[in-house]
N, C-alpha and C positions, 0 to 999 in steps of 0.2 A: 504493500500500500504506500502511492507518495505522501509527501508532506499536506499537501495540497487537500486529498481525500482525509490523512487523519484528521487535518485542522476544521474542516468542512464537517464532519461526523463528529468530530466533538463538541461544535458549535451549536450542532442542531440536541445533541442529546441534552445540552447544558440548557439550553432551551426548554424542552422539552420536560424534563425534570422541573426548571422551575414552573411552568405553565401549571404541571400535574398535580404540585402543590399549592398552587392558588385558585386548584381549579375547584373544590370547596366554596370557595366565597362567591364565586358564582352562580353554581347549583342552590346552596342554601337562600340566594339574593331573594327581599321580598320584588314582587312587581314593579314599587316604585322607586326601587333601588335602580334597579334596570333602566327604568325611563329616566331617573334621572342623570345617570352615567351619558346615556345617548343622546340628553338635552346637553348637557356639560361638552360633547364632543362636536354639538354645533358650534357652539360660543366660542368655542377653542380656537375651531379653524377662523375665526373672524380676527380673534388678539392675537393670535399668532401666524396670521396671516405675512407679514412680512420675513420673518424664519422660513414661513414652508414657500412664499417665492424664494428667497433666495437661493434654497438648497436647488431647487427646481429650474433655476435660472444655470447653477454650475453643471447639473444634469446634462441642459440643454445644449450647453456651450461644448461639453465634455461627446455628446452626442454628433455638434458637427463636426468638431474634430474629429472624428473617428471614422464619418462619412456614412451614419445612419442613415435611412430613406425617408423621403418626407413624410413615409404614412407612420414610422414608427416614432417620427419626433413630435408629429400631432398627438398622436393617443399619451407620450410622454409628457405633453405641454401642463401647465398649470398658470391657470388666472386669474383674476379677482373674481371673475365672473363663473369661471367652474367650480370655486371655492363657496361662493353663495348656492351654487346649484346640491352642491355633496350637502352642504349644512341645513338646505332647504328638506332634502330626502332623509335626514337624521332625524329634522323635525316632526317629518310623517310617522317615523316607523315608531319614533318616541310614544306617538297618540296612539297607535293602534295597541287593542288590547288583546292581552298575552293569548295565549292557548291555553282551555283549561288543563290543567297539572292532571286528574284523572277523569273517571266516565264511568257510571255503572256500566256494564254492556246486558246481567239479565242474573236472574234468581238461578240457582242451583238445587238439587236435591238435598237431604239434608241440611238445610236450613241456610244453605252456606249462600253467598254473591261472590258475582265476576267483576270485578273493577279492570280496568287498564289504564294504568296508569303511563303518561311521559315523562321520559328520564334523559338527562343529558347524554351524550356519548362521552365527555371527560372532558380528552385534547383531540381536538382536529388539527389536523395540517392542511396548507392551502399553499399551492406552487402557481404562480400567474406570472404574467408578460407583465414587463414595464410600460405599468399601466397607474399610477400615485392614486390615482382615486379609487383603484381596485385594494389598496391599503384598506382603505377606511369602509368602505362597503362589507368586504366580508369582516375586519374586525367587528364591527356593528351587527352582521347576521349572527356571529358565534356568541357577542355578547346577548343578542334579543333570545336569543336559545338557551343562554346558560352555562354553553362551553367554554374552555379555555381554548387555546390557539398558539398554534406557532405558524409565522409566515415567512414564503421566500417570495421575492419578486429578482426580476431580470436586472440586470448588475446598470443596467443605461438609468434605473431609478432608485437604487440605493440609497443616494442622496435624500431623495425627497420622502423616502419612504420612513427614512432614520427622525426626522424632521416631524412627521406624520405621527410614528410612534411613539415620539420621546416630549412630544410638543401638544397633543390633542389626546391620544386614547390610552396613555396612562396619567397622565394629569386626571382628566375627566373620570375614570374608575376609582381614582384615591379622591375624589371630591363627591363621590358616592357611598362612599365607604364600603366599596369593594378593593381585593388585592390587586394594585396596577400589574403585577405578574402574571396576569391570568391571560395578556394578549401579547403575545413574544415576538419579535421580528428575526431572523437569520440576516447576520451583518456579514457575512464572510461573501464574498462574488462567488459568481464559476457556479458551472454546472454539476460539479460536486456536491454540492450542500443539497441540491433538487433529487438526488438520487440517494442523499444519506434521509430525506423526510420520507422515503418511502420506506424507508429499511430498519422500521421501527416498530413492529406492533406493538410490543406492552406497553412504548411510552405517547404512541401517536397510532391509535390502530384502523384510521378514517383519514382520508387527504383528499382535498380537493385540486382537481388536477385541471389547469385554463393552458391555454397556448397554443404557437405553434401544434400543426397536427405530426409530424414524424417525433417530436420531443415529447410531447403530450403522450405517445400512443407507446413510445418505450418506455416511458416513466410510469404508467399505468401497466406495463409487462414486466416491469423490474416489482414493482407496489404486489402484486400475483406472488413475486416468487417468493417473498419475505411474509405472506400471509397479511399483509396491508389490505384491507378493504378502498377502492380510490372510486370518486364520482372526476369522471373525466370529460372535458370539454376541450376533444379535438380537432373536430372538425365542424364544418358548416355549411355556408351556399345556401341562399335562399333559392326557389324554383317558382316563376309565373308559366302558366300555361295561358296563350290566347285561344280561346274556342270561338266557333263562328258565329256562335249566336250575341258573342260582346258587345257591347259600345264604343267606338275608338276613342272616343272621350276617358271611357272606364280605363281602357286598357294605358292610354297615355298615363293619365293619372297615376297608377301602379307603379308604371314604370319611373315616372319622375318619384314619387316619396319612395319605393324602395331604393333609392341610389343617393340618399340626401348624407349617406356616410358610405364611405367605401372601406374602409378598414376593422368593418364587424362582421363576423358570422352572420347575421343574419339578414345582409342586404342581397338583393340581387344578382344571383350567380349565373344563374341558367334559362333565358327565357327561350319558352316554347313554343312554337306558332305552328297551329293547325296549317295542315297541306290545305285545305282549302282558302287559306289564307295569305299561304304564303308568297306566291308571285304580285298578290295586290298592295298587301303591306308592308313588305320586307324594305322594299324603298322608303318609306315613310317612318317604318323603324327605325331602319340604321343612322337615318337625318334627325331622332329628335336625340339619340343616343348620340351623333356626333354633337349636338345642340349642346349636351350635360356635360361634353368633354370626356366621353367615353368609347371608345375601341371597340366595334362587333368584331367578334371573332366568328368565322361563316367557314361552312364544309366547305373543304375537306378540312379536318383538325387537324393538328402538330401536336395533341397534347389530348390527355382525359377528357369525355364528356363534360363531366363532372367536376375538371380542374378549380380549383377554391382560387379565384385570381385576390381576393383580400389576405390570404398568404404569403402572396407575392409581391414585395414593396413595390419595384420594378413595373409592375405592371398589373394593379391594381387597377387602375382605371380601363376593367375590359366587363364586356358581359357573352357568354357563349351564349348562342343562339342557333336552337334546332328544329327540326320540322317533327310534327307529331300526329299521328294517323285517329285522335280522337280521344276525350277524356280517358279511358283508361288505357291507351300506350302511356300516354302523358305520366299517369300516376306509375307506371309500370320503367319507367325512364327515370323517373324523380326516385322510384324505392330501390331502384336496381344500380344508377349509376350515378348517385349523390348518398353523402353520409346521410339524409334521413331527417336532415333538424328541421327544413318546413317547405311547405309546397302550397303554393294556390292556382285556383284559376279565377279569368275573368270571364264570365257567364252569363247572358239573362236568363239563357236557359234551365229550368231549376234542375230538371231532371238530368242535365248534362252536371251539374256543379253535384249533386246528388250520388252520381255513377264516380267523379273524381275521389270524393271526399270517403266515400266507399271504398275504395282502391285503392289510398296512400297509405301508407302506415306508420307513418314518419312522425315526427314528437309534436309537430304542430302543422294543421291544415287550416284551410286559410279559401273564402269564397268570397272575391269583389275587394278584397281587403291585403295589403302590404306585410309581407312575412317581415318586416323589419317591428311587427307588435310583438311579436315570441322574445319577448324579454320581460324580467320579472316584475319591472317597476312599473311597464307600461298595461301589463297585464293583471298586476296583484297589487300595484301603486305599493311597493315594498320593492326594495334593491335586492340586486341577489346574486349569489355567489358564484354563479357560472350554471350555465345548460346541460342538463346530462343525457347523453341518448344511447343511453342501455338501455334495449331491447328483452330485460329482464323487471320481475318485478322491483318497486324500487322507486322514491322520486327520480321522475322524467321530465324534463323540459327545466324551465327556470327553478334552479333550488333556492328556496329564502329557509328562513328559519325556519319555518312550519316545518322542516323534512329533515331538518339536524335533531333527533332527538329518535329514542330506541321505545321499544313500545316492551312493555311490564305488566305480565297479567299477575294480577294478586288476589286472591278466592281467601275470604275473609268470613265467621259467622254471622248471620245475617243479623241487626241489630234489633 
């Protein structure tokens, strides 16, 4: 083992440890301990606003030097204005009220009842892309659940993340009178430390896994071999289908709001046009698509169906575009040669949208409506900690807090 890997593995276990032991003061928190931690972490980011630009400004600088792409230096950026946006969503999640703690589920023989009770999972770990507001988001989903946490993000946000956790979500948990230990950061860079968070079960036996899809999908194969449980979010592409019964008004509309960010999973990857379609609109497509400052990429391909071009800093700004024999090739295209995170069509026809929505089987389906909704905040007005599209039971799609937590049947005599 290098130097590199020891120091990277003992970072994370040091961590890990400490989280484990504060992670009590979370489990036991009353409700308004909780809310008030996640109020404390808005106000935070406001007074210590100029700390977390600065660090964020060295980030960015350290970024161009190194010749990052523009998509990864936008998602790395931070501003006054994303700073009020994260503190605004703290404020939310602060008002919403908890999950109740148990549930009778029903009377038993002998006199007894079935409760089920929710129970924290401990520590979770969470691996994400240098992304500074992915800091504070999932610290905030492990704290509204009750668990403790340890985090790595990608080494281009180190700065700001250090800044994040040393400046708003331990402050704000020791002005709750919770343990600020309970939400840990990984300061060590390199992709060492991201491979020691998987290599943990007794001290971290749950990881959230965001990024990059080839790093993401061995970091979840490595999580397997060590008995790590991972909710992994690695891949994405949103998919429109145009059917012939649409409105070109509808179908523009789609196409413009799913493309208003290129650097998410869940904008626009694949759009589909009906054979009957295609020789009348394809012109008209590929002009409003040159309009957005975006690249059709048209048969014959150089590249996967299904290529994720938001993976690709380079050339992010494309959208593959193929022809499609009818609501269900469509949905049969979207399940067979895309990972599965979402799929629409544009319809008036119901029973055409009907036969689609029938046929996908993908984590979120989508009728007249912009697969760039498949996220948790827009969906559940709650942030959340990354998409999961395991095709097993399980939270599926956007995880928030509600899906951090183990379920505990307790059979008690009945009172």
């Amino acid at each position: 083992m290098t130097t590199e890997n020891t120091d990277a593995t003992e970072a994370v276990r040091t961590a890990a440890r400490a989280a484990r032991a504060a992670a009590p003061s979370l489990a036991g928190a009353t409700d308004g301990a909780i809310d008030v931690a996640l109020g404390a972490m808005a106000r935070a980011l406001s007074e210590a606003a100029p700390a977390i630009l600065a660090a964020n400004e060295a980030d960015m600088a350290a970024a161009v030097e190194r010749g990052l792409p523009a998509g990864v230096r936008d998602r790395l950026g931070l501003d006054a204005d994303r700073l009020k946006a994260i503190a605004a969503q703290l404020e939310i999640l602060a008002a919403i009220e908890a999950e109740p703690a148990a549930r009778k589920v029903r009377d038993l023989p002998g006199d007894l009842v079935l409760t089920e009770r929710r129970r924290p999972v401990g520590v979770i770990g969470a691996n994400f892309e240098a992304r500074p507001n992915v800091v504070v988001d999932i610290a905030s989903q492990l704290v509204k659940s009750r668990n403790a946490g340890v985090l790595r993000t990608g080494s281009a946000a180190l700065r700001s993340a250090i800044a994040l956790a040393d400046e708003v979500i331990a402050p704000a948990l020791a002005a709750a009178g919770l343990d600020p230990a309970a939400i840990q950061l990984v300061r060590v860079p390199g992709q060492e430390a991201a491979y020691a968070l998987v290599s943990e079960p007794k001290l971290i036996p749950l990881v959230i896994l965001r990024g990059s899809g080839d790093s993401t999908r061995a970091l979840a194969a490595e999580g397997a071999t060590h008995g790590v449980r991972t909710l992994a979010h690695a891949d994405g592409g949103g998919v429109l289908y145009l059917h012939p019964s649409s409105e070109r008004a509808v179908a523009s509309r789609l196409i413009r709001t799913s493309l208003d960010r290129l650097g998410v999973c869940n904008r626009l990857n694949l759009l589909l046009v009906d054979r009957q379609l295609w020789d009348d609109w394809l012109p008209e497509i590929t002009e409003q698509l040159a309009g957005l400052g975006i690249r059709a990429s048209l048969p014959p391909y150089d590249h996967p169906l299904g290529y994720e071009w938001a993976l690709d800093s380079e050339h992010e700004a494309t959208v593959t575009i193929a022809p499609a024999g009818g609501p269900a090739e469509a949905a049969m295209i979207a399940n067979e040669e895309t990972s599965g995170l979402a799929a629409g069509i544009a319809a008036a026809d119901e029973a055409a949208a009907a036969e689609f929505l029938a046929a996908y089987t993908g984590t979120g389906a989508f009728w007249n409506a912009t697969t760039r909704l498949l996220d948790g905040f827009k969906l559940f007005d709650v942030p959340e900690t990354g998409i999961n599209l395991d095709a097993v039971p399980g939270p599926r799609g956007p995880v928030t807090f509600r899906d951090l937590s183990l379920r505990q049947l307790v059979i008690t005599p009945r009172s």
